[in-house]
C-alpha positions in Angstrom: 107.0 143.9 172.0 104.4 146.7 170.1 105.2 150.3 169.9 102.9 153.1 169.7 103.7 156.5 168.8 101.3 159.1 170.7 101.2 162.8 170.7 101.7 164.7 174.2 98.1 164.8 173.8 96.9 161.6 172.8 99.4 160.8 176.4 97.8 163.0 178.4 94.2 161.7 177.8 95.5 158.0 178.4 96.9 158.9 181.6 93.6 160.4 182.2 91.8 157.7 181.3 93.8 155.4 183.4 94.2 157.2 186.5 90.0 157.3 186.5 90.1 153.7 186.3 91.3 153.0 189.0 88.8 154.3 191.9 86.2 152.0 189.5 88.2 149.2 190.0 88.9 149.7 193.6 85.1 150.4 194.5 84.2 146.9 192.3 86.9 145.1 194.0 85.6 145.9 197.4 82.2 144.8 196.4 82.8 141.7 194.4 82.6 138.8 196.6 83.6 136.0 193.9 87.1 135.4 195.0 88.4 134.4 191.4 86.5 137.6 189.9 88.4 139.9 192.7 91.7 138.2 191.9 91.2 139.3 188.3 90.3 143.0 189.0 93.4 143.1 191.0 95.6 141.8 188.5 93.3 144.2 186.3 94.5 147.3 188.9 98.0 146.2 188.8 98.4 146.1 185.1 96.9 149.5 184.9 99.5 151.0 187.8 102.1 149.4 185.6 101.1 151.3 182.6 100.2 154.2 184.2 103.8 154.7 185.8 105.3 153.9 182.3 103.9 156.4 180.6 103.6 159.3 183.1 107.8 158.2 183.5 107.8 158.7 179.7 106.1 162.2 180.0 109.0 163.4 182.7 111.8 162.1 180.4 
């Protein structure tokens, strides 16, 4: 497993980032009818919830 040192800044912004992401990914998801290409935006969507919640539970703590 990598670790990354970030400042409370460079944290902030990648929460951000990542929390914008996510109505993109929802809006493509819904218009994508390739059923393989959807599956991957989902899995795409989850990885970036995952992350999200990590870090924004490393922020609290």
């Amino acid at each position: 497993m990598s670790t990354i040192n970030l400042s409370d800044k460079e944290q902030q912004l990648l929460i951000a980032l990542l929390e914008e992401e996510i109505p993109e990914l929802r809006d493509e998801i819904f218009h994508t009818d390739d059923h393989e290409y959807r599956e991957g935006l989902k899995e795409k969507e989850d990885a970036i919830k995952e992350l999200l919640k990590r870090l924004q539970e490393n922020t609290a703590g």
